[in-house]
C-alpha positions as CSV (number, residue, x, y, z in Angstrom):
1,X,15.0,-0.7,-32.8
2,X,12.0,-3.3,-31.6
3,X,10.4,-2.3,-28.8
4,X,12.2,-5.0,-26.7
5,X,15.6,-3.5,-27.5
6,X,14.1,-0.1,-26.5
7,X,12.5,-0.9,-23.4
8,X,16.5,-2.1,-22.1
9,X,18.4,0.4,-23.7
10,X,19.9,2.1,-21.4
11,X,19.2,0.4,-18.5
12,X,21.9,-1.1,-16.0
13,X,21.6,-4.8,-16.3
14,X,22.5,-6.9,-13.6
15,X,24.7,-10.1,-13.5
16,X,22.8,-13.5,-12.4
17,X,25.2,-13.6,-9.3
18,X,23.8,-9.9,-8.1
19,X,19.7,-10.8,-8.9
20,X,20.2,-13.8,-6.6
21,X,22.1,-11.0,-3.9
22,X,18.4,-9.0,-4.6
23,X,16.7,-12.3,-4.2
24,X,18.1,-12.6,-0.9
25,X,18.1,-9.0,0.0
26,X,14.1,-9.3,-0.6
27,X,13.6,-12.4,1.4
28,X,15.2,-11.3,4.0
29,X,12.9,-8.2,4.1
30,X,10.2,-10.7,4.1
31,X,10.8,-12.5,6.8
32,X,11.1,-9.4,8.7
33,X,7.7,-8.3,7.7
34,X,6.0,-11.6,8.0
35,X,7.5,-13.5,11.5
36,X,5.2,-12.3,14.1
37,X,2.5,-14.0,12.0
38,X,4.2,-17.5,12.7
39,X,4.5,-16.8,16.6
40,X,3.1,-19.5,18.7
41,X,0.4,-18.6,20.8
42,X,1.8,-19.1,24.2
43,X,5.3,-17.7,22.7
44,X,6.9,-14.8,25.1
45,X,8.7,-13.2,22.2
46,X,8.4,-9.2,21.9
47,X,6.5,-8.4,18.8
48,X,7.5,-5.0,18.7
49,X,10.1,-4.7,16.5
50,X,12.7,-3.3,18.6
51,X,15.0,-6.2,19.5
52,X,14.8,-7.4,15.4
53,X,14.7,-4.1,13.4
54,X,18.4,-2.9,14.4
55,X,19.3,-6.7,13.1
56,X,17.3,-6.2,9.8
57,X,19.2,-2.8,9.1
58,X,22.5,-4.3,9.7
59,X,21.6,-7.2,7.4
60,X,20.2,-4.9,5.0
61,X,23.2,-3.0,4.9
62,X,25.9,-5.5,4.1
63,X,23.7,-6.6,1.5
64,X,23.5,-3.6,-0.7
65,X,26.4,-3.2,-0.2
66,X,27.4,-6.8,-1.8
67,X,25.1,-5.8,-5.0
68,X,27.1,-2.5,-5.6
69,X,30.7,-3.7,-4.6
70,X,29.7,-6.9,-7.3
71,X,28.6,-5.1,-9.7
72,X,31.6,-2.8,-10.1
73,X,33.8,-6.0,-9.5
74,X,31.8,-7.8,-12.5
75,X,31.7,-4.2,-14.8
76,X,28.1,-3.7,-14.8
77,X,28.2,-0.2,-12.8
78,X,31.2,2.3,-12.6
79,X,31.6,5.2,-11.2
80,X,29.1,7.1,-13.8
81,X,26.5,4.8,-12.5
82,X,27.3,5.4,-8.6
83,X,27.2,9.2,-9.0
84,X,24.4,9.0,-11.1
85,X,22.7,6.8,-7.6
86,X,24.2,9.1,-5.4
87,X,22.8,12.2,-7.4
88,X,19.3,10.4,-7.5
89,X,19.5,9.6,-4.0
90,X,20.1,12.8,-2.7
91,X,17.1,14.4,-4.9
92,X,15.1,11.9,-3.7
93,X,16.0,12.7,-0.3
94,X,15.2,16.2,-1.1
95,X,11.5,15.7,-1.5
96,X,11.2,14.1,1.8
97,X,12.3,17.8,3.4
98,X,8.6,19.4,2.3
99,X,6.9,15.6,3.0
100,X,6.0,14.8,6.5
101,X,4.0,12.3,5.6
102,X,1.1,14.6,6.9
103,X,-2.7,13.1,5.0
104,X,-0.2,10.8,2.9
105,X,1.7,13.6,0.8
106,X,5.0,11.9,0.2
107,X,6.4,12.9,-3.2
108,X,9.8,11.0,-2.0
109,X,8.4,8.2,-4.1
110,X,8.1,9.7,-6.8
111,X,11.7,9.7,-8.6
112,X,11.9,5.9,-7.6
113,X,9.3,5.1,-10.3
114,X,10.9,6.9,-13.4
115,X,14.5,5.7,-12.6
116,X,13.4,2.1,-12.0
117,X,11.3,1.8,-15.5
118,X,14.7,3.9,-17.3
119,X,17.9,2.4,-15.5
120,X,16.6,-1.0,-14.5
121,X,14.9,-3.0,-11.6
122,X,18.7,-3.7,-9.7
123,X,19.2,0.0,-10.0
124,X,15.7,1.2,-8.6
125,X,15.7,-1.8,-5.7
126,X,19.1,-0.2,-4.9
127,X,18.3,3.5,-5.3
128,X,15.0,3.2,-3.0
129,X,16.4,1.9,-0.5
130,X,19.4,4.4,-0.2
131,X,17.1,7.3,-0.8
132,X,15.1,6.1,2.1
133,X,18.2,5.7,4.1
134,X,19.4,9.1,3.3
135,X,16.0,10.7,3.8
136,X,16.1,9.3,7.3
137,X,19.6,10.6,7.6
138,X,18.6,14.4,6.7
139,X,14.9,14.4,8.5
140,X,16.1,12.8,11.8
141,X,13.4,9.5,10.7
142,X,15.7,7.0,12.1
143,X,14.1,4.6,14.6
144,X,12.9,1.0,14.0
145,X,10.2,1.7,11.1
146,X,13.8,2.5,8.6
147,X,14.8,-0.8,7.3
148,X,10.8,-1.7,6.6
149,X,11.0,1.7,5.3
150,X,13.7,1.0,3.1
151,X,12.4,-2.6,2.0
152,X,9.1,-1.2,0.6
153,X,10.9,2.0,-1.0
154,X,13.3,-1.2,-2.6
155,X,10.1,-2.8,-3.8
156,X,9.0,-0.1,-5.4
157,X,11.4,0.9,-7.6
158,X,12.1,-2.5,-8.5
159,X,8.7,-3.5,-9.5
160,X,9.2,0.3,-12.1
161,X,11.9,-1.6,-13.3
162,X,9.6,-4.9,-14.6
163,X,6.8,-2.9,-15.9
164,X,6.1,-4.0,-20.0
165,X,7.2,-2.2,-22.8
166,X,5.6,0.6,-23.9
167,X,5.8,4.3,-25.2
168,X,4.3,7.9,-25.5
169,X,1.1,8.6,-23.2
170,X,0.4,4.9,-22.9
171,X,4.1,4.3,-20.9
172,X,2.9,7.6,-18.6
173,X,-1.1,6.1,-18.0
174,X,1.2,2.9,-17.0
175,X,3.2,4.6,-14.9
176,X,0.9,7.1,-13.0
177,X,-1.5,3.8,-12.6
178,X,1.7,1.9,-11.0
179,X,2.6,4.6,-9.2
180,X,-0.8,4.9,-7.5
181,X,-1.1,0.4,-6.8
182,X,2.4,0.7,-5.5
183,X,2.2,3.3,-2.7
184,X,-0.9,1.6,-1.7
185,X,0.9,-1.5,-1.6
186,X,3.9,0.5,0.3
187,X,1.2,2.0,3.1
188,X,-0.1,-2.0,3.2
189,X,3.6,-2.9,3.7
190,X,4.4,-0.4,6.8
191,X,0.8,-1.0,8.4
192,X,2.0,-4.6,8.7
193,X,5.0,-4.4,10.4
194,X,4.1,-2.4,13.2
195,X,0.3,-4.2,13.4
196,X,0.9,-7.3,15.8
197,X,1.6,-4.6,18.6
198,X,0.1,-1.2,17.3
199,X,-3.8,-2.5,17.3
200,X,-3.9,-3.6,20.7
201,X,-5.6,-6.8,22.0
202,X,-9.1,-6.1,22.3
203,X,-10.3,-5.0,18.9
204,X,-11.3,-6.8,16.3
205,X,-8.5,-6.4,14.2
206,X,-6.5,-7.0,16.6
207,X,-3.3,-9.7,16.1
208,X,-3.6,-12.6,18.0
209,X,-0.8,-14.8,18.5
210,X,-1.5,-18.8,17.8
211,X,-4.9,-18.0,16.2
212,X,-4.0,-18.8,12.6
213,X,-2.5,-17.3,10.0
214,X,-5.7,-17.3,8.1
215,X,-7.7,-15.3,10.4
216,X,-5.0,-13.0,11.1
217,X,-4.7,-11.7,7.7
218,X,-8.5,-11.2,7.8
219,X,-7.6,-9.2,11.2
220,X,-4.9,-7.0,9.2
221,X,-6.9,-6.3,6.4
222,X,-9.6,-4.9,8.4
223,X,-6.7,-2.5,10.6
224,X,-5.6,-2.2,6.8
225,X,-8.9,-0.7,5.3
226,X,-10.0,1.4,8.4
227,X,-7.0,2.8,9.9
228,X,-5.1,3.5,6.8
229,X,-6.9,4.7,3.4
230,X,-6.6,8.3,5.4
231,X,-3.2,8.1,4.5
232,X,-2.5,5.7,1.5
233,X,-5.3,6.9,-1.1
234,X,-3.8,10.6,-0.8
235,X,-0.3,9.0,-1.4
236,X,-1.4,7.2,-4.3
237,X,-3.1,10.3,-6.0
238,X,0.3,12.6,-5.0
239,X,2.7,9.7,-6.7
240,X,0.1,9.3,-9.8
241,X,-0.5,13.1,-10.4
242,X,3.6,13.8,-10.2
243,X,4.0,10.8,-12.7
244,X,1.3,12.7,-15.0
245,X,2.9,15.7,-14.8
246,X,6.2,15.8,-14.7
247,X,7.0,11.8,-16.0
248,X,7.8,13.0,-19.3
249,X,10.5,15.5,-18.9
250,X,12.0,13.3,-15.9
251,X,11.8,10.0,-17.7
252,X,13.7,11.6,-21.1
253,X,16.4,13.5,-18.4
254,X,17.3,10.1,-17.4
255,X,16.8,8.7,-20.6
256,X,19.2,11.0,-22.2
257,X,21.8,10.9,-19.2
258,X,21.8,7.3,-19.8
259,X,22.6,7.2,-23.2
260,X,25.4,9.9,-22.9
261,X,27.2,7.9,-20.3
262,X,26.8,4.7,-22.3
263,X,26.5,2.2,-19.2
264,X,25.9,-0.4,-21.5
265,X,29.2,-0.1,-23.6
266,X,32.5,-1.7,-21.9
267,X,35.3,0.4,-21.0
268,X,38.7,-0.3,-23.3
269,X,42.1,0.8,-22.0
270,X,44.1,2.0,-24.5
């Protein structure tokens, strides 16, 4: 087997019609990140996130659901696959009981990152943001941070999911060093969506409506680096240090579930 063939096998590959559903899914979360950087200076519009979250879940929502309800239509999950999500989601819901998120420990990320690089991007985008939503279900976390909660969980797994080929201690270096960039990029993600109101308006990294998008970023980066590194580096060292140690085992669990439920091999009546 090249190392092409064994870098998919196993995996849950999604149909063209479902990666443009993701596609969408994902711009969609974008938006919802990125609009207060577009408001006009002079606008009136709340940039708190409370009039648009509730709409982002409940686009959000319908969405996944689409992927999932497509893919079973289409053959490329069945109910092995859904149990094995709903069996993942609940672990990974499970780790967010001993996480409060206190100095960045948050190994709820954790099983995201070995599922998306064994059963596929589609799968992980799907997984992280039903784990996120479950999580939120258990630990009473529901309020209007979820859905940007859930995008970034989404991202995560997905990006697991396009990592290169690769084997043996080099796959877990790989791994532990995505791990790390990812939650990073994940405390980047949830800094930004609650920025353009959280900073307040006399700082200087505070947002300020109509002044550019340019020197907004700059603004960001700056509530970014001072505010948040507390928080971020620690969950990056948590994710890469559980990737380290327990990557292997995990990632040849779900490696060997995978290939006993054979979600790659069609299902014939007789």
């Amino acid at each position: 087997m090249s190392t092409v063939e064994a870098r998919y096998a196993g995996a849950i590959h999604f149909r063209p019609r479902t990666s443009v559903l993701l596609a969408l899914t994902s711009l969609v979360g974008v938006a919802g990140f990125c609009w207060p950087l577009l408001i006009h200076g002079r606008s009136t519009v709340s940039l708190a996130h409370s009039a648009d979250a509730p709409w982002l879940f409940v686009a959000v929502l319908p969405l996944l659901l689409a992927v999932v309800l497509g893919e079973l239509a289409e053959g490329s999950l069945d109910a092995k696959a859904i149990a094995l999500l709903g069996i993942l989601a609940a672990c990974g819901a499970a780790l967010r009981i001993p996480s409060p998120g206190v100095a960045g420990f948050e190994p709820v990320f954790f099983l995201l990152i070995p599922a998306g690089r064994v059963l596929g991007r589609g799968f992980g985008f799907v997984l992280g943001a039903v784990t996120i939503a479950a999580s939120a279900l258990i630990t009473g976390g529901i309020g209007p941070w979820l859905p940007f909660q859930m995008f970034g969980a989404a991202w995560m797994g997905f990006g697991a999911g396009c990592l290169p080929a690769a084997r043996g201690r080099v796959e877990l270096v790989m791994l532990a060093g995505y791990a790390a960039l990812s939650a990073l990029a994940y405390g980047t993600l949830l800094n930004l969506w609650f920025w353009p109101f959280g900073a307040g308006s006399s700082t200087s990294f505070s947002f300020a409506p109509g002044a550019g998008l340019a020197h907004n970023l700059h603004s960001f980066f700056l509530f970014d680096l001072t505010t948040s590194l507390g928080f971020d580096i620690p969950r990056a060292a948590t994710n890469a240090m559980l990737v380290l140690l327990l990557g292997h085992p995990v990632l040849a669990a779900l490696r060997r579930a995978s290939r006993r439920a054979a979600f790659d091999v069609p299902v014939v009546y007789s």
